[in-house]
TORFIVO-779095 format. One record per atom (N, C-alpha, C): atom name; residue number from 1; x, y, z; residue in three letters. Coordinates in Angstrom, 3 decimals. Each point is the difference from the previous one (the first is absolute). Layout:
% residues N
+-------+-----+----------+----------+----------+--------+
| atome | num |       c1 |       c2 |       c3 | residu |
+-------+-----+----------+----------+----------+--------+
|    CA | NUM |        X |        Y |        Z |    Ala |
...
+-------+-----+----------+----------+----------+--------+
% end
This chain:
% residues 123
+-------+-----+----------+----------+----------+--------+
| atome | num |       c1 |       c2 |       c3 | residu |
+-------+-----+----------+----------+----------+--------+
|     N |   1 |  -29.177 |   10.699 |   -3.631 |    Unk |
|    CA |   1 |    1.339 |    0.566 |   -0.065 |    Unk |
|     C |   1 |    0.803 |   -0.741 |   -1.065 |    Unk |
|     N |   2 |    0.498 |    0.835 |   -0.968 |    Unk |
|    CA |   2 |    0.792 |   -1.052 |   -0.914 |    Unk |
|     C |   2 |    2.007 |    0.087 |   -0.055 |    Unk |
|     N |   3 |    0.134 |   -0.887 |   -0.040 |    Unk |
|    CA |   3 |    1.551 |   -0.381 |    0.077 |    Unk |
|     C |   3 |    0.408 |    0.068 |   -1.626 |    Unk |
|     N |   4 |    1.032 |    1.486 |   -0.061 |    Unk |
|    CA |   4 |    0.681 |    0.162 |   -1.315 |    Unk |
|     C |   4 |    1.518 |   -0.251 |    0.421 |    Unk |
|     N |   5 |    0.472 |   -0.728 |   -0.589 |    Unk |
|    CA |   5 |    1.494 |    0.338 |    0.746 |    Unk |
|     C |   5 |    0.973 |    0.929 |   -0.720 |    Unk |
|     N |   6 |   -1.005 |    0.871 |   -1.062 |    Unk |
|    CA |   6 |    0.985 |    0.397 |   -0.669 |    Unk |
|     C |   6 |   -0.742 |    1.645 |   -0.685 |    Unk |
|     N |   7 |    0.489 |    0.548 |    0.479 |    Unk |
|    CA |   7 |    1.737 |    0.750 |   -0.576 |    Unk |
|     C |   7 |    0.080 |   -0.076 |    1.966 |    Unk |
|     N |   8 |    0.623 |   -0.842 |    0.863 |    Unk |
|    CA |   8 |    0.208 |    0.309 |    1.216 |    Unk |
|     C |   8 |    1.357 |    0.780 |    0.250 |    Unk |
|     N |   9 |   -0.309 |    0.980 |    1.617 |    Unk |
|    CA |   9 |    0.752 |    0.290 |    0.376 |    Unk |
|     C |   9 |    1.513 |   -0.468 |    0.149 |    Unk |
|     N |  10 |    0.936 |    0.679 |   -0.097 |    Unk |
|    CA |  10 |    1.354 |   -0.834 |    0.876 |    Unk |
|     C |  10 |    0.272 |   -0.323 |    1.273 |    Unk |
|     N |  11 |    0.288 |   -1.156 |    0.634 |    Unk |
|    CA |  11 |   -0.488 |   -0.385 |    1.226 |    Unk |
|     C |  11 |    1.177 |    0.797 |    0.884 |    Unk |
|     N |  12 |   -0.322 |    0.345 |    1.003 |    Unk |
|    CA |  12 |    0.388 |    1.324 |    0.652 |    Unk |
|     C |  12 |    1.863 |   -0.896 |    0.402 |    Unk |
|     N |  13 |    0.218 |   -0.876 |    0.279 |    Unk |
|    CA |  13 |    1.298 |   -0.552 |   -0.780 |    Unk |
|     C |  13 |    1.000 |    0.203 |   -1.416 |    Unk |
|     N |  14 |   -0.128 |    0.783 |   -0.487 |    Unk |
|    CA |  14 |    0.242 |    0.473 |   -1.160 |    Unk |
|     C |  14 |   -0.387 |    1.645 |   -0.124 |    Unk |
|     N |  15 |    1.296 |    0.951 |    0.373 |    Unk |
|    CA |  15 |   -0.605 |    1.572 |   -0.323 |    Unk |
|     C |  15 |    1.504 |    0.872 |   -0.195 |    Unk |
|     N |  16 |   -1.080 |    0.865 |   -0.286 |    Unk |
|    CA |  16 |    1.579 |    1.289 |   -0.304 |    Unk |
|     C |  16 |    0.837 |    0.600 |    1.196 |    Unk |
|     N |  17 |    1.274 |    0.036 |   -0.058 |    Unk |
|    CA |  17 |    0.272 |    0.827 |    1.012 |    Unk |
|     C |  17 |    1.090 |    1.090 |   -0.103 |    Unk |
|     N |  18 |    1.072 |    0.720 |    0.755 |    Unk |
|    CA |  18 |    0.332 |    0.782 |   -0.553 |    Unk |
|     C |  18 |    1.236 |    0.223 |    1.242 |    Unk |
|     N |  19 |    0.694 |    0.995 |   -0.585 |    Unk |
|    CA |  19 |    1.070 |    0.603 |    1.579 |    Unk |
|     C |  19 |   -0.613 |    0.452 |    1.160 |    Unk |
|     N |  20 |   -1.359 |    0.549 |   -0.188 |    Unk |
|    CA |  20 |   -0.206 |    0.474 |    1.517 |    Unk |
|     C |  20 |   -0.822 |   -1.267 |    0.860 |    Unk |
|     N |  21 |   -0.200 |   -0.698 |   -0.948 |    Unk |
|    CA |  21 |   -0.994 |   -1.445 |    0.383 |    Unk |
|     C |  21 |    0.845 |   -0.913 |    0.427 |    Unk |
|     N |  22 |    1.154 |   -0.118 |   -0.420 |    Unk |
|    CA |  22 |    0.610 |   -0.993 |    0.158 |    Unk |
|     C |  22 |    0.421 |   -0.815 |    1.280 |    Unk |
|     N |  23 |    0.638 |    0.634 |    0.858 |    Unk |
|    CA |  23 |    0.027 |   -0.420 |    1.323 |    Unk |
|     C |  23 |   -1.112 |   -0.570 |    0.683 |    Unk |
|     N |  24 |   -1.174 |    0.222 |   -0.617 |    Unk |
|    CA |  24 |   -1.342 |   -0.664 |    1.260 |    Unk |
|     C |  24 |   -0.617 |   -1.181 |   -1.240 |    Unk |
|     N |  25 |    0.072 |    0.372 |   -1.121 |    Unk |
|    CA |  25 |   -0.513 |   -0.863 |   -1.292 |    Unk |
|     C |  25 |    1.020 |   -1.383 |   -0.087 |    Unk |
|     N |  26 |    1.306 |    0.657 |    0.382 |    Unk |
|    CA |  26 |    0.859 |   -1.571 |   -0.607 |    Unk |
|     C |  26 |    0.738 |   -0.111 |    0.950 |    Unk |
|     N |  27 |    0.734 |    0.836 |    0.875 |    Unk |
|    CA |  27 |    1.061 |   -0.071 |    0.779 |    Unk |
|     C |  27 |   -1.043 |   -1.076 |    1.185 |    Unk |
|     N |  28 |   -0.587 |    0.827 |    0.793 |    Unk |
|    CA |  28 |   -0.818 |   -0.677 |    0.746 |    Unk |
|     C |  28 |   -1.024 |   -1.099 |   -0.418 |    Unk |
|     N |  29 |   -0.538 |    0.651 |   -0.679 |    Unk |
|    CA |  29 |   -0.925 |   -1.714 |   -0.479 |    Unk |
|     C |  29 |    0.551 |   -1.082 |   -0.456 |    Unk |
|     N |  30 |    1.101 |   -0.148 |   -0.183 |    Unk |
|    CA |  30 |    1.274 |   -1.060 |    0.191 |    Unk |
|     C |  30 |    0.450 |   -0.570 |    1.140 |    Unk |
|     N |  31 |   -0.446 |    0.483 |    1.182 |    Unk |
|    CA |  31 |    0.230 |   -0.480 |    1.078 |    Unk |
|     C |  31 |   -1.002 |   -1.340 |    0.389 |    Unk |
|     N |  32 |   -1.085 |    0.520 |   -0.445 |    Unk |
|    CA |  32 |   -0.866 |   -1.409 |   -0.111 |    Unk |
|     C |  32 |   -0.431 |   -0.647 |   -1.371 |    Unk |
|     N |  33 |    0.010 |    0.492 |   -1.728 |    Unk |
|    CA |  33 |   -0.628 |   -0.496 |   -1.117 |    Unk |
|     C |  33 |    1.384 |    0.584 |   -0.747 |    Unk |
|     N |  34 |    0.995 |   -0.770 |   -0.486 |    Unk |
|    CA |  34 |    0.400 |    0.053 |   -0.892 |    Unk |
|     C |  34 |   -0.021 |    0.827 |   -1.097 |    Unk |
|     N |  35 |    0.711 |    0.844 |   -0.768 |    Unk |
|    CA |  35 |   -0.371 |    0.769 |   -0.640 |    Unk |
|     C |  35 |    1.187 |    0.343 |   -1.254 |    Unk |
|     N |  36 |   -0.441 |   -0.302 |   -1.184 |    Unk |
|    CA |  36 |    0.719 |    0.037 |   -1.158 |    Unk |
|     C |  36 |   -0.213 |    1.394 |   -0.560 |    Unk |
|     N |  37 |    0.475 |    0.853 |   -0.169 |    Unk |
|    CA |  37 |    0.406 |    1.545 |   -0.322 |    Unk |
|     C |  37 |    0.409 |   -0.264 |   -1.528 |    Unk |
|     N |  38 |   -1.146 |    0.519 |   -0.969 |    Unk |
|    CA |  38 |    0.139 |   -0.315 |   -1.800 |    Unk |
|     C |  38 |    0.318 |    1.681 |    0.254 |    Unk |
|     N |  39 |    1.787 |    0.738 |   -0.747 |    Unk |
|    CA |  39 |    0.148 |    0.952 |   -0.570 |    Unk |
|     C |  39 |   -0.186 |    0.007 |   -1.488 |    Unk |
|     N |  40 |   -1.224 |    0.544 |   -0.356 |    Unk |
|    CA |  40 |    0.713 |   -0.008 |   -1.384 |    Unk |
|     C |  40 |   -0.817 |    1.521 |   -0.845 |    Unk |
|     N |  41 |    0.384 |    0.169 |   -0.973 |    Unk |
|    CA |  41 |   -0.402 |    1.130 |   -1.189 |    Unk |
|     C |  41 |   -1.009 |   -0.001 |   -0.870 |    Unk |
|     N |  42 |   -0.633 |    0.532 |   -0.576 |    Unk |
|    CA |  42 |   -0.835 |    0.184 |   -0.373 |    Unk |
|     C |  42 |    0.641 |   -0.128 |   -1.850 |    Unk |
|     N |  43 |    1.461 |    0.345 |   -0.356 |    Unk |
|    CA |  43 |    0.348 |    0.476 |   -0.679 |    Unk |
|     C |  43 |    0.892 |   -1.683 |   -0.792 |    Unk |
|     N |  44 |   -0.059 |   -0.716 |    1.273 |    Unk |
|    CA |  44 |    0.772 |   -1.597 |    0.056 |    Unk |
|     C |  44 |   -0.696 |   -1.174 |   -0.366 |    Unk |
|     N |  45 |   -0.216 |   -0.438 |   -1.508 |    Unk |
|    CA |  45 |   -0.271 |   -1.360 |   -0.635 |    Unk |
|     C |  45 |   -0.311 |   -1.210 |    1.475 |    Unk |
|     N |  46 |    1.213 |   -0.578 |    0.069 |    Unk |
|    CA |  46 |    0.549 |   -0.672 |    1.298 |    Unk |
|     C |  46 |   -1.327 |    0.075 |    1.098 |    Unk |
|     N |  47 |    0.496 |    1.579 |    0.792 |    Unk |
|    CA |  47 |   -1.437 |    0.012 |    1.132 |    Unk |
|     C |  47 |   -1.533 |   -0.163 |   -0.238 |    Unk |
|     N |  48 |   -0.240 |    0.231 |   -1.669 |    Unk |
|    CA |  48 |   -1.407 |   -0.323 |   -0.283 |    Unk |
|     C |  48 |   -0.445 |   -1.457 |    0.017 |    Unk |
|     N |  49 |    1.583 |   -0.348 |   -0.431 |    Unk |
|    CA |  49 |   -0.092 |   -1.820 |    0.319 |    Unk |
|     C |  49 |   -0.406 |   -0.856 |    1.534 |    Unk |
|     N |  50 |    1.148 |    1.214 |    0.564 |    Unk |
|    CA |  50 |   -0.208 |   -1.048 |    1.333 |    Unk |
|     C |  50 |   -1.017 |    0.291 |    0.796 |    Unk |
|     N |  51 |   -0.458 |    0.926 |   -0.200 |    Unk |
|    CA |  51 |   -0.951 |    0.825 |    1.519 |    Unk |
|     C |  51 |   -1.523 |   -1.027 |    0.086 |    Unk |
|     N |  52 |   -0.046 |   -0.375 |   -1.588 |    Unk |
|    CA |  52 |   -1.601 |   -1.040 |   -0.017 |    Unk |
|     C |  52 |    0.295 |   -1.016 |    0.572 |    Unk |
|     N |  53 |    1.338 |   -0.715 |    0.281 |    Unk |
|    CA |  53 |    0.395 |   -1.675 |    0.119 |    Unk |
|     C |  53 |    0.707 |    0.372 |    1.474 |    Unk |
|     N |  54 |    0.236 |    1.192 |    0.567 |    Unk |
|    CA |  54 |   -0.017 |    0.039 |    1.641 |    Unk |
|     C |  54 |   -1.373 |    0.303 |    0.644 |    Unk |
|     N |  55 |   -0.882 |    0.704 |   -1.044 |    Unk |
|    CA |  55 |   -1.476 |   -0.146 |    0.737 |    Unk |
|     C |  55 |   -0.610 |   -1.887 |   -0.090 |    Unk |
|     N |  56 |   -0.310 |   -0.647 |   -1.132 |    Unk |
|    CA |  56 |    0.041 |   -1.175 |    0.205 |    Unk |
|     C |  56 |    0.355 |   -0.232 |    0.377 |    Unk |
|     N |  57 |    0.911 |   -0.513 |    0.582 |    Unk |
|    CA |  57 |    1.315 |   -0.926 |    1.065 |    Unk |
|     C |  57 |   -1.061 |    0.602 |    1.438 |    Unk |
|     N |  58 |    0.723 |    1.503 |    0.093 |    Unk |
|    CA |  58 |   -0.965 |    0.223 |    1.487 |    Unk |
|     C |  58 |   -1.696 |   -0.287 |    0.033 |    Unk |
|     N |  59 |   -0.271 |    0.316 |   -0.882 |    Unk |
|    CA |  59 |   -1.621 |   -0.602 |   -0.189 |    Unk |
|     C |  59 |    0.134 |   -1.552 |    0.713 |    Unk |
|     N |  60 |    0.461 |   -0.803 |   -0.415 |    Unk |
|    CA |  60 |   -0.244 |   -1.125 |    0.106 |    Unk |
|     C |  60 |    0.497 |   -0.790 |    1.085 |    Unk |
|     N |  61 |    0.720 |    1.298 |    0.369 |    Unk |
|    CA |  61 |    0.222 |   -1.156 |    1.574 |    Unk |
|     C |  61 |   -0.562 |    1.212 |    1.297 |    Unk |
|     N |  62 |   -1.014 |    0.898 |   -0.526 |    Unk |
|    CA |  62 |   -1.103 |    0.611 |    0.706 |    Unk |
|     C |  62 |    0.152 |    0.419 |    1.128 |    Unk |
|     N |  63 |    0.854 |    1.083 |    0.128 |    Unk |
|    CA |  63 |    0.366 |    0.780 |    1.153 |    Unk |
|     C |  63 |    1.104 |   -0.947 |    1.182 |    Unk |
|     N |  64 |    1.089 |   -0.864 |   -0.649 |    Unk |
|    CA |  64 |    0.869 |   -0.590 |    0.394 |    Unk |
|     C |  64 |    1.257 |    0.784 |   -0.202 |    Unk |
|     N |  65 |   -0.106 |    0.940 |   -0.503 |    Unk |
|    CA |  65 |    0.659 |    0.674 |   -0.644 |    Unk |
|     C |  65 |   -0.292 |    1.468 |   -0.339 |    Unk |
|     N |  66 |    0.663 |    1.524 |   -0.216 |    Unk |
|    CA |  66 |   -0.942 |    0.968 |   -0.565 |    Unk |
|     C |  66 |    1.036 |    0.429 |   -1.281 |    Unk |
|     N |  67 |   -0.734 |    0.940 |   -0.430 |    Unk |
|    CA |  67 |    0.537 |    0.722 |   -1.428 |    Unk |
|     C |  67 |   -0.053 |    0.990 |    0.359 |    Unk |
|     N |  68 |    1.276 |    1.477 |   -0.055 |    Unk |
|    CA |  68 |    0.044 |    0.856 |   -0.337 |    Unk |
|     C |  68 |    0.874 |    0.759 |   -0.833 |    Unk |
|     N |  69 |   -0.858 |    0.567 |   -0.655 |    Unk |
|    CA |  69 |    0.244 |    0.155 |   -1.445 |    Unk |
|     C |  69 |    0.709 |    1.870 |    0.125 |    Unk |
|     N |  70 |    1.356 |    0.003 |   -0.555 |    Unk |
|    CA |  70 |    0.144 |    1.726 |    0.389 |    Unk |
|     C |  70 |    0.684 |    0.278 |   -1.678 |    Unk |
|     N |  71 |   -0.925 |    1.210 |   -0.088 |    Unk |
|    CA |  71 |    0.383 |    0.184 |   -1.688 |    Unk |
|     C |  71 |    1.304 |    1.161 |    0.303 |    Unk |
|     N |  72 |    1.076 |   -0.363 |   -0.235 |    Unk |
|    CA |  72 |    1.130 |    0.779 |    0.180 |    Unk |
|     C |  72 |    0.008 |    1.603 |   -1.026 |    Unk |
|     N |  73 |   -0.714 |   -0.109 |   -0.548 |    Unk |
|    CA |  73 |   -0.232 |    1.421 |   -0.601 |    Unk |
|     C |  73 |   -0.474 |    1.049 |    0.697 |    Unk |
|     N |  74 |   -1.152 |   -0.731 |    1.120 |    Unk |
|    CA |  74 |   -0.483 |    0.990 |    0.737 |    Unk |
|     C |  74 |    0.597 |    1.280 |    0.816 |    Unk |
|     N |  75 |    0.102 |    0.899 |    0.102 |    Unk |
|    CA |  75 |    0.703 |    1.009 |    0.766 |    Unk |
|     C |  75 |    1.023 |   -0.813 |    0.955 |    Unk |
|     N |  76 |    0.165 |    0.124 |    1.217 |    Unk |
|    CA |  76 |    0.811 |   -0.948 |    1.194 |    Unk |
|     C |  76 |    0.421 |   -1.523 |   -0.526 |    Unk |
|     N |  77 |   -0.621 |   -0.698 |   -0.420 |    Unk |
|    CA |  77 |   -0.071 |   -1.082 |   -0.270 |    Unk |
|     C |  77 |    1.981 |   -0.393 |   -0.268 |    Unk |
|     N |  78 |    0.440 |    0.939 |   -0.914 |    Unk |
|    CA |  78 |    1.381 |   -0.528 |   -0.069 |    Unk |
|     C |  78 |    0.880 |   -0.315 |    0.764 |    Unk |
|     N |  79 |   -0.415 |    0.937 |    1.319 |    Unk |
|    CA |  79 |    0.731 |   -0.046 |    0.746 |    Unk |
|     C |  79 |   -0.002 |   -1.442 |    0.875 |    Unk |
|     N |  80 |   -1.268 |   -0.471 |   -0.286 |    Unk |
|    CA |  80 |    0.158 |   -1.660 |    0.763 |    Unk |
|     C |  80 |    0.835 |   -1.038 |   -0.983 |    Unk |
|     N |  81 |    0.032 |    0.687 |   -1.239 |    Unk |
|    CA |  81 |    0.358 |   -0.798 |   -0.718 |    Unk |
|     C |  81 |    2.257 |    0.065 |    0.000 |    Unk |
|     N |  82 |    0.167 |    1.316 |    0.067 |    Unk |
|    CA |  82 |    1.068 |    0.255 |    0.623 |    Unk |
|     C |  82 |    0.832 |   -0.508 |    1.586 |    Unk |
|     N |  83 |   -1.125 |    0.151 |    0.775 |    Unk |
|    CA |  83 |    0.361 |   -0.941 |    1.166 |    Unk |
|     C |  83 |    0.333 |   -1.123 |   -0.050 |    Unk |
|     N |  84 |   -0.823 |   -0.822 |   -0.631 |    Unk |
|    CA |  84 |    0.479 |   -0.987 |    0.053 |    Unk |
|     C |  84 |    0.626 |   -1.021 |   -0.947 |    Unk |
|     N |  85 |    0.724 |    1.295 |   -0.983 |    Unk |
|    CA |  85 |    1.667 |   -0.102 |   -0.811 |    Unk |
|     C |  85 |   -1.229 |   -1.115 |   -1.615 |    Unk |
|     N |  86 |   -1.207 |    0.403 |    0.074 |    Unk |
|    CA |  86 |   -0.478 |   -0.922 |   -1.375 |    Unk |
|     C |  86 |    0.837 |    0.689 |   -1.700 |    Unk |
|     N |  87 |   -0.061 |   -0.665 |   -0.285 |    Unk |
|    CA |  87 |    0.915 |    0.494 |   -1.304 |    Unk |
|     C |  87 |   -0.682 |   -0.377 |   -1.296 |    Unk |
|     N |  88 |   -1.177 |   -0.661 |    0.066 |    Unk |
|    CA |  88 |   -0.791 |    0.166 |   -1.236 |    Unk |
|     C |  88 |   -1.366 |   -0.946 |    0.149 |    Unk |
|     N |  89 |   -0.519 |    0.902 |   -1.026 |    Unk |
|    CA |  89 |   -1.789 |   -0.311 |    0.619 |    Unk |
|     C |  89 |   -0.571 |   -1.364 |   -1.202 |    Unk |
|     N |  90 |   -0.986 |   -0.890 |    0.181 |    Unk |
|    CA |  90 |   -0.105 |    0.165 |    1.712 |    Unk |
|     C |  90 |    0.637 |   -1.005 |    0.974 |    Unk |
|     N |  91 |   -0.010 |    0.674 |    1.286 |    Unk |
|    CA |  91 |    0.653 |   -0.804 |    0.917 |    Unk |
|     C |  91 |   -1.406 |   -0.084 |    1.127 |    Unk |
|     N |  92 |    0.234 |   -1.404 |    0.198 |    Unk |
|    CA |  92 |   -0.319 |   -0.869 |    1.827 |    Unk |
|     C |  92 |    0.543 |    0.180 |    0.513 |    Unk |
|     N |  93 |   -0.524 |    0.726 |    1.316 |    Unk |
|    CA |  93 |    0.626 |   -0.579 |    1.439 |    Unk |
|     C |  93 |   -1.261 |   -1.055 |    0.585 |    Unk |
|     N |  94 |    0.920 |   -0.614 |    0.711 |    Unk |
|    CA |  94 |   -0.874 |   -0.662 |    1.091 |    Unk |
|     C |  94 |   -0.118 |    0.208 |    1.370 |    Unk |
|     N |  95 |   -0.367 |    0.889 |    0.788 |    Unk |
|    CA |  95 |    0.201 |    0.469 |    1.570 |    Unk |
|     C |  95 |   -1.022 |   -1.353 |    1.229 |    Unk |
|     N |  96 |    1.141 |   -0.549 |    0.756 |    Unk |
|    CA |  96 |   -1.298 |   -0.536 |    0.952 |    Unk |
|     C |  96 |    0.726 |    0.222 |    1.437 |    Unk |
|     N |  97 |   -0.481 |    0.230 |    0.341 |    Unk |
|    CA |  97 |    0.370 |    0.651 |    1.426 |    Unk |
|     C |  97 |    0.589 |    1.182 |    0.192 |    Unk |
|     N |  98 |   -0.244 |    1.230 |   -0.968 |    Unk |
|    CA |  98 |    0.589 |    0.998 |   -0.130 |    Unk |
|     C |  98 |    1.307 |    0.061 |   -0.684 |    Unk |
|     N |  99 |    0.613 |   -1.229 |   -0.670 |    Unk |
|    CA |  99 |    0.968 |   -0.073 |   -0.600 |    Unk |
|     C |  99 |   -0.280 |   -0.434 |   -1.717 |    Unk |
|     N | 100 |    1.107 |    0.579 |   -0.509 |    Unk |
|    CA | 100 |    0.649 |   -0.814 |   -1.624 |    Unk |
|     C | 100 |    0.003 |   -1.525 |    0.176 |    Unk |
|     N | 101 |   -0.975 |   -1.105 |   -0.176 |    Unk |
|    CA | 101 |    0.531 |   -1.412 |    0.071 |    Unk |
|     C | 101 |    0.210 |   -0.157 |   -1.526 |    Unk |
|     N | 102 |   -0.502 |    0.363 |   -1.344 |    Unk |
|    CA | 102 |    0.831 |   -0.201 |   -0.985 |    Unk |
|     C | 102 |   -0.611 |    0.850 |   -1.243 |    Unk |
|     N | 103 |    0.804 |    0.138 |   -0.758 |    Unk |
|    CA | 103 |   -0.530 |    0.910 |   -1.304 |    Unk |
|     C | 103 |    0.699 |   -0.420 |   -1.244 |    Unk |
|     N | 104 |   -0.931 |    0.557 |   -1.249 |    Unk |
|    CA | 104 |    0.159 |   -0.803 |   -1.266 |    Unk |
|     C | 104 |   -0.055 |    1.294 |   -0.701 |    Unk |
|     N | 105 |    0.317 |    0.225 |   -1.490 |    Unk |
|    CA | 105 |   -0.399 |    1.030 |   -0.624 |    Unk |
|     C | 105 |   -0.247 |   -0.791 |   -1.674 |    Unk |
|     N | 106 |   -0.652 |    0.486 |   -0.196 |    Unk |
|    CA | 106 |   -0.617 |   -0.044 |   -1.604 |    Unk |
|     C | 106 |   -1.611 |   -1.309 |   -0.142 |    Unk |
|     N | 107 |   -0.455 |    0.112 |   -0.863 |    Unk |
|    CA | 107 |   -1.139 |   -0.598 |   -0.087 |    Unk |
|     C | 107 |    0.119 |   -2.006 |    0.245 |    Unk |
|     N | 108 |   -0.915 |   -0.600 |    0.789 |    Unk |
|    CA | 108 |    0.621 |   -1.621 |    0.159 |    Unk |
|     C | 108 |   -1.899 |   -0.204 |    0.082 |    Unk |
|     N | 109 |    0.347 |   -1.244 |   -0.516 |    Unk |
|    CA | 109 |   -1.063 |   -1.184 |   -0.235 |    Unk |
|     C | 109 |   -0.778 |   -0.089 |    1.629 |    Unk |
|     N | 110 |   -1.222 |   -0.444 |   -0.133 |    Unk |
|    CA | 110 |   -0.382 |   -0.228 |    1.231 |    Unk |
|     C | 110 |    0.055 |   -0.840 |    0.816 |    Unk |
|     N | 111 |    0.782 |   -1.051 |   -0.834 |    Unk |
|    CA | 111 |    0.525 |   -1.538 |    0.838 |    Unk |
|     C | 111 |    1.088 |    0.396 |    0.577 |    Unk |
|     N | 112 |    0.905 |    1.067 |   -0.543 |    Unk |
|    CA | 112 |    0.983 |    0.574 |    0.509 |    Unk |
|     C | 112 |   -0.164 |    0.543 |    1.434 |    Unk |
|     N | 113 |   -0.815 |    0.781 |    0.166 |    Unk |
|    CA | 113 |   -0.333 |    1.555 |    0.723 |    Unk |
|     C | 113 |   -0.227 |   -1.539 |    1.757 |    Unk |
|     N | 114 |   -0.967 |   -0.810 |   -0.720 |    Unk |
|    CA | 114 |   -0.464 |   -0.954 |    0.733 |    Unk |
|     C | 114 |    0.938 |   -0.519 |    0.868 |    Unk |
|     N | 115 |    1.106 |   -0.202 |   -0.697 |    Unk |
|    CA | 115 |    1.699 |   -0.770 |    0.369 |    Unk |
|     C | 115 |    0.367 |    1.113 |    0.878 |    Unk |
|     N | 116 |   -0.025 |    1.042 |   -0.737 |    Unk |
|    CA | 116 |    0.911 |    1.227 |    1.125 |    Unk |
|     C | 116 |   -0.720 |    0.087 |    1.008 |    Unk |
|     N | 117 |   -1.165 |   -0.126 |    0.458 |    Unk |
|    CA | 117 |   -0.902 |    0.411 |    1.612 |    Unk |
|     C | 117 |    0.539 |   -0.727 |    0.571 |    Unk |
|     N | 118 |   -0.314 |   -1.456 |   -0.597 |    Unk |
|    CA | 118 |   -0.306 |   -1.428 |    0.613 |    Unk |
|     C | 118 |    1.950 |   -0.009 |    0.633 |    Unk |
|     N | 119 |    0.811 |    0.183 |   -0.474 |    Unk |
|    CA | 119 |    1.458 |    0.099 |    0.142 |    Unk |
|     C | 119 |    0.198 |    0.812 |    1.305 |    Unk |
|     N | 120 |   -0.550 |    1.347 |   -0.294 |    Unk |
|    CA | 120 |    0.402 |    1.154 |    0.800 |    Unk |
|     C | 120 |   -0.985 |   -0.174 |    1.461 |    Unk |
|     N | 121 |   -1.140 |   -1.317 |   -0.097 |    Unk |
|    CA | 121 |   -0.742 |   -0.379 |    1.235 |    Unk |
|     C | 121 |   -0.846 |    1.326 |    0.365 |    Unk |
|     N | 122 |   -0.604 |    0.619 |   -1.553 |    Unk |
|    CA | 122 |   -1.051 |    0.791 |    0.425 |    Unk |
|     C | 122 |   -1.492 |   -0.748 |    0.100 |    Unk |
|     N | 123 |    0.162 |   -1.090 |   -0.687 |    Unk |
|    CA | 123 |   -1.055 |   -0.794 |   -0.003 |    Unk |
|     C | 123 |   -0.390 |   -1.358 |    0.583 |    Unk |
+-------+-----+----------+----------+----------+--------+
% end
C-alpha cells in the first residue's frame, strides 16, 4: 500500500456550505466545534487571499476548529450575507455555541487569524 499525501483530499473540517445548509453546517455544529464562516467572491482579490491562510490556520490546529466557506454569489447565499448586516467581502464570522463570538473583514496574515481564535477562545 503506498502513502501519497498528495494531491489529498480536504479534511472533512474544511467544506462548502450555503443558505439551506447553514443551520445544521454552522449554526449547530457550533454548538460543539467552533466554526469560522469565510464569505467571500469569486470576483474579490482580498477573498482569494484569505480563504488559503483560513484553510492553513484550520488545517493546523486539525479539527479544533471548522471552515465554512459560503461563496456569496451563489443564488441564496446573499441573503446570509444580508442577515447578518456584512458590508464587504470578504468577511469572518466566528459562531461557537450558535452565536457571533467575533468577525473580521478583509484579507489578514495567519499569525493574525491565529490571534483572532486564540482571543475569541475558539481554540
Amino acid at each position: 500500500m503506498s502513502h501519497f499525501h498528495h494531491p489529498h483530499p480536504k479534511p472533512d473540517y474544511i467544506f462548502d456550505t450555503d443558505l439551506d445548509a447553514f443551520e445544521s453546517s454552522v449554526i449547530e455544529a457550533s454548538q460543539t466545534t467552533p466554526v469560522i464562516v469565510d464569505f467571500w467572491a469569486d470576483w474579490c482579490p482580498p477573498c482569494r487571499a484569505l480563504t488559503p491562510v483560513l484553510e492553513r490556520v484550520t488545517t493546523a490546529l486539525a479539527g479544533q476548529v471548522k471552515l465554512a466557506k459560503i461563496e456569496v454569489d451563489e443564488g441564496a447565499n446573499m441573503k446570509l450575507a444580508g442577515r447578518y448586516g456584512l458590508k464587504g467581502f470578504p468577511t469572518v464570522l466566528l459562531f461557537i455555541g450558535g452565536e457571533i463570538k467575533g468577525r473580521f473583514s478583509g484579507a489578514r496574515a495567519e499569525h493574525w487569524v491565529k490571534d483572532f481564535l486564540a482571543e475569541h477562545k475558539a481554540t
